[in-house]
C-alpha positions in Angstrom: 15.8 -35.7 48.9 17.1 -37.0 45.5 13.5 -36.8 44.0 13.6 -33.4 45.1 16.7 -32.0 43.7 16.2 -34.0 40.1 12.2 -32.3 40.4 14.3 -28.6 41.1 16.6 -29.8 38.3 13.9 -30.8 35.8 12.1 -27.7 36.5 15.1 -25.0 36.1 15.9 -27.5 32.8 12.3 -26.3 31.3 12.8 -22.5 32.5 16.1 -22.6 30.4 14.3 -24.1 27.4 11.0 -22.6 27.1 11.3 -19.5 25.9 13.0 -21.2 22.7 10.1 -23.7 22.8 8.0 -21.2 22.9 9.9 -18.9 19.8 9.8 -22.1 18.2 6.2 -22.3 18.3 5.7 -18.5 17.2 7.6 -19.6 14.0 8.8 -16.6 11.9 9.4 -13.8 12.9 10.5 -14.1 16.4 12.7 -10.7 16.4 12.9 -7.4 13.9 13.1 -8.3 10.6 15.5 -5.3 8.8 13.9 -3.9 5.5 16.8 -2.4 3.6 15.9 0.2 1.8 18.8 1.0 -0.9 17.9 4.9 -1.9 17.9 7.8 1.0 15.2 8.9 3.4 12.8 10.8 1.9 11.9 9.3 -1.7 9.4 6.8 -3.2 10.5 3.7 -2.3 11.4 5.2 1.3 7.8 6.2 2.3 5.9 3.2 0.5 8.3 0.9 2.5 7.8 2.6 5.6 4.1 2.5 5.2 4.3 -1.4 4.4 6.7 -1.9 7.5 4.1 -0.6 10.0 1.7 -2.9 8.2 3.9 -5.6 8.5 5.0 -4.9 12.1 1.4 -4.8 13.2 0.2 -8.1 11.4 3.3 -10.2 12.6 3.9 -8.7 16.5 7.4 -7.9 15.4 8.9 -4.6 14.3 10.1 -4.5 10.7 13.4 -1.9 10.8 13.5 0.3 7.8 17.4 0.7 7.3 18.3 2.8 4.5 21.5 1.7 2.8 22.3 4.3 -0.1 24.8 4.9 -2.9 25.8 3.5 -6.3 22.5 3.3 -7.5 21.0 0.7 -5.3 23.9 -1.5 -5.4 25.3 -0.8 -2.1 21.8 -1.9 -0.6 21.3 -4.5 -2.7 24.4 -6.3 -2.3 23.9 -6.1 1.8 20.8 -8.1 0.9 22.3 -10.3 -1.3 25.0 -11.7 1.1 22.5 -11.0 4.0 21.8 -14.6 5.9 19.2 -16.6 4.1 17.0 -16.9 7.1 14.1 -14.1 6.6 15.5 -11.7 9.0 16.8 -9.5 6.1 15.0 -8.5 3.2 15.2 -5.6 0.4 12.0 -3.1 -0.4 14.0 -2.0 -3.9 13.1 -0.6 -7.3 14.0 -1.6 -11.3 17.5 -0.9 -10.7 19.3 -2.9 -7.9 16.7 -5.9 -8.5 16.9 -6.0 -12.4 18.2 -3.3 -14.6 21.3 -2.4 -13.2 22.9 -5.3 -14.4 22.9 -4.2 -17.7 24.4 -1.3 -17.1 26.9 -1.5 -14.4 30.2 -3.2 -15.9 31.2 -4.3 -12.2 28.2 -5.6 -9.7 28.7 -7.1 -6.7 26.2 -9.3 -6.7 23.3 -11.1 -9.5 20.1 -10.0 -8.5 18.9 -13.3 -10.6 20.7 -15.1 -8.8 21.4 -13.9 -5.6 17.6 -12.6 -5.1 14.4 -14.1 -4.6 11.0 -12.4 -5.3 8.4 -12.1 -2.4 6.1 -9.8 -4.0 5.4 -6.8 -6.9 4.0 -3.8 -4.4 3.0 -1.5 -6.6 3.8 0.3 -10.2 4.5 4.3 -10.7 4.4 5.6 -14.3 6.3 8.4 -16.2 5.2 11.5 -17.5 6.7 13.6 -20.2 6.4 17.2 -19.6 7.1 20.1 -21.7 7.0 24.2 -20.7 3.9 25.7 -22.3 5.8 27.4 -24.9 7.1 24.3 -26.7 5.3 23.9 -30.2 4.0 20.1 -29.1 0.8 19.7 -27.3 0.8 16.5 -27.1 2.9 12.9 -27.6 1.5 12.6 -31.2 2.5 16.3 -32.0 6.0 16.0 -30.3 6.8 13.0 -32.5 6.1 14.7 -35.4 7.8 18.2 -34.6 10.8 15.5 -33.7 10.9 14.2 -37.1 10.3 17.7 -38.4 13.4 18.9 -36.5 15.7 15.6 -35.8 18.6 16.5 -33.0 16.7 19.4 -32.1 14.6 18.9 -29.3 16.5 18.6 -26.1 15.0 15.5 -23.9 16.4 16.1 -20.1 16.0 12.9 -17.4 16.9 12.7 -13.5 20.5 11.4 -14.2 22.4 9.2 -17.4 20.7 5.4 -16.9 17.6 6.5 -14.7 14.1 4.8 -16.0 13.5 8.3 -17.2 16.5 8.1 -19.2 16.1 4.7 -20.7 12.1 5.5 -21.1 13.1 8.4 -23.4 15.2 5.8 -25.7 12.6 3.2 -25.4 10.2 6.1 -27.0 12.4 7.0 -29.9 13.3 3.6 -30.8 9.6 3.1 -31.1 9.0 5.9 -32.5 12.0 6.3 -34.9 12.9 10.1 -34.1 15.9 11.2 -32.8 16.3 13.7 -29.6 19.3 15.1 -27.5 19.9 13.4 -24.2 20.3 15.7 -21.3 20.9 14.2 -18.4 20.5 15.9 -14.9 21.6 15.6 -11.2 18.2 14.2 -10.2 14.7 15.5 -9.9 14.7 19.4 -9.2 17.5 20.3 -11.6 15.6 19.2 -14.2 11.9 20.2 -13.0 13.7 23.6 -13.1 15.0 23.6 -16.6 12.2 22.1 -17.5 9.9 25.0 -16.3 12.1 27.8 -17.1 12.0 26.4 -20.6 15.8 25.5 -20.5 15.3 22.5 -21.8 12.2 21.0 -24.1 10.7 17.9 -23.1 11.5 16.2 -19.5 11.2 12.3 -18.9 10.4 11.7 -15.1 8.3 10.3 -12.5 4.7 11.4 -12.2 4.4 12.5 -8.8 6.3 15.8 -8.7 4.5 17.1 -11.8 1.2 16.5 -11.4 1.0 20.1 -9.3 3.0 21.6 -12.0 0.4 20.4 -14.9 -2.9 21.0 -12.9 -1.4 24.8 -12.2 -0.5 25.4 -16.0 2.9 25.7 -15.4 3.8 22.6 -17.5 2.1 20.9 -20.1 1.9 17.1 -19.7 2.1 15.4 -23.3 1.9 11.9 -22.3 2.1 9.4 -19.3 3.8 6.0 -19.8 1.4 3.5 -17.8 -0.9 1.2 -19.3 -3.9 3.0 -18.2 -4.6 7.1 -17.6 -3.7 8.2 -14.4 -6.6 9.5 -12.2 -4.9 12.5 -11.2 -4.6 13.4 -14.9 -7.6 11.9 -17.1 -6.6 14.2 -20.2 -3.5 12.9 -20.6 -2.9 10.4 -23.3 -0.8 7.1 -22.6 1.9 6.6 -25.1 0.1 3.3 -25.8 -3.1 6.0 -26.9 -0.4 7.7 -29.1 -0.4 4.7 -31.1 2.5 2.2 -29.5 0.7 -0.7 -28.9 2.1 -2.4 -25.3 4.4 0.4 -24.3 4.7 0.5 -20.6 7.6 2.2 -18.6 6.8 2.2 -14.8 8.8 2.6 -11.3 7.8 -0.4 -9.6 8.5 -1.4 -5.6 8.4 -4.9 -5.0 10.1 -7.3 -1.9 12.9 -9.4 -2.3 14.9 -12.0 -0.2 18.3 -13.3 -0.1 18.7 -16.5 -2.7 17.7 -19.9 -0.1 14.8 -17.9 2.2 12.5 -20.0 3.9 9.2 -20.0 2.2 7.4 -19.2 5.8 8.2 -15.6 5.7 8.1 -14.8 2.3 4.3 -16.4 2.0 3.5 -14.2 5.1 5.0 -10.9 3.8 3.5 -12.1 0.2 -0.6 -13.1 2.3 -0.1 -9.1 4.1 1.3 -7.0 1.5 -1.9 -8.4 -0.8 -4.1 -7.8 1.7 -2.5 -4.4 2.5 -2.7 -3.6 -1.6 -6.5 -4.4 -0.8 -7.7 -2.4 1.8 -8.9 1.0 2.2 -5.9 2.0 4.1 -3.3 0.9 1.4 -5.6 1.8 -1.6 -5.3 5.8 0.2 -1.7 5.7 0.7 -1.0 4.5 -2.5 -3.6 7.5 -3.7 -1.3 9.7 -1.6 2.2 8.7 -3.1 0.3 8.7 -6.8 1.4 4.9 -6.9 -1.0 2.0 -8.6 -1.3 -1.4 -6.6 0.2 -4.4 -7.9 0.0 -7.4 -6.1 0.3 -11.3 -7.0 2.9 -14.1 -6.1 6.5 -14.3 -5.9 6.0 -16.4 -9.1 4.3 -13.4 -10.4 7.1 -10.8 -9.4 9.7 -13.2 -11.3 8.1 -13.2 -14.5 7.8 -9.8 -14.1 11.5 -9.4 -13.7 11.8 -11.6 -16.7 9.8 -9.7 -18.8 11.7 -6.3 -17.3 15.1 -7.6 -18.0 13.4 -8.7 -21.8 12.5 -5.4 -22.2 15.1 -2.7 -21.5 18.0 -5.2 -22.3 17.7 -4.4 -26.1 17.3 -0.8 -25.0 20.1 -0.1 -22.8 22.8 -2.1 -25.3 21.5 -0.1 -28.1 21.5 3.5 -26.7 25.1 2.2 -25.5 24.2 2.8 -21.4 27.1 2.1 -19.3 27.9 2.8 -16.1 
């Protein structure tokens, strides 16, 4: 009878403990993993991290939650990751700004991305374009530069909002290129894609993908893009390196991070399956669809990228005085 009851004893023992045997096993992920996103519904980052999170969700047997934590520039989002628990369950699909650059501009942050952030991987890059209405004397970077020089203070250079990338990519430009316009700054995207077309306004710095329709319509005239390379959808455009800027690059970029002290299990398998996301036909068409290039590499790779981000605008930012 004893044997009995210690055998019914043993056995309800192991019914009790396997299924956290077995979750054990399974390593990481053994529940939803949240993605914060820290911009709204809608945008860039928003559909490329959705896109990744099915990816992810299939690969790993466990959903990946997009949760879209808006408002002070990325900051609110990316201080829930920062103070997020360390244990993979939480991570951040961000941009420049709430894992680099807004620390140079925001005089109170809540959190160091240096420090408070680890990379898990660079997910792709999205350039700039600068656009002018077909009217504007400039038909290209080369002649704008000159007609700048021509005409200092004259030509009016609008951006998505005071301490966007488009904003600092404009001051990047005339520091290079030693002419002088007149910020305007707008309340995001279609403000200034209006101005911009109505002929408001004379040059506009901003992301590519809204544009492109715009240019190939000849309702805007592109003047240069800001990758390293032409962009497919526009092979006539010059790159502001082709304008004679040797090394200038200004690109969005969407990359992965993790609270500081992440296991390095789930940051090697969101690093192995984003890569071999970037990779396949499936990614390499969505990508094509949000007019985004591939990046890829190592979480060593995405923090010397940083590095070399922070390197960059730093100088920028301090000299064109951006504070925010």
């Amino acid at each position: 009878m004893r044997s009995a009851l210690r055998a019914f004893a043993l056995a309800i023992l192991i019914a009790l403990t396997l299924p956290s045997l077995v979750a054990h096993a399974q390593g990481w992920p053994n529940r939803p993993v949240t993605l914060i996103v820290p911009f709204p519904a809608g945008g860039n980052a928003d559909v490329l991290a959705r896109a990744l999170a099915a990816e992810l969700s299939e690969k790993l047997g466990q959903n990946f939650i997009v949760d879209n934590r808006t408002g002070a520039g990325g900051n609110i989002g990316g201080a829930a990751v920062a103070k997020a628990p360390a244990d993979g369950y939480t991570m951040m699909f961000g941009t420049p700004g709430p894992i680099a650059t807004n620390k140079l501009m925001y005089k109170s942050l809540p959190y160091d991305p240096e420090k408070d952030l680890v990379p898990v991987v660079l997910v792709a890059r999205s350039p700039l374009i600068v656009v002018a209405h077909p009217s504007f004397p400039a038909k290209d970077l080369k002649e704008l530069i000159a007609y700048a020089k021509a005409n200092p203070g004259k030509v009016n250079a609008g951006n998505p909002g005071n301490g966007t990338l488009g904003h600092i990519t404009s001051e990047l430009l005339q520091q290079h290129s030693g002419i002088k316009m007149t910020h305007v700054p707008y309340r995001g995207t279609p403000p200034l894609t209006t101005d911009v077309l109505g002929g408001q306004i004379d040059v506009g710095f901003d992301f590519l993908s809204t544009y492109i329709p715009l240019v190939k319509d000849g309702k805007l005239r592109a003047l240069a893009v800001t990758s390293r390379e032409r962009v497919a959808e526009l092979p006539d455009v010059m790159t502001v390196e082709q304008a004679g800027f040797a090394g200038f690059e200004a690109s969005a970029w969407y990359a992965i991070v993790a609270p500081k002290g992440t296991p390095a299990e789930p940051i090697d398998k969101v690093n192995r399956i984003a890569n071999d996301y970037l990779k396949s036909p499936k990614g390499k068409a969505q990508l094509a669809t949000f007019v985004m290039q591939a990046a890829g590499g190592s979480p060593q790779d995405l923090a010397a990228y940083i590095k070399s981000e922070l390197a960059k605008w730093g100088p920028i930012i301090k000299a064109a005085n951006i504070s925010m």
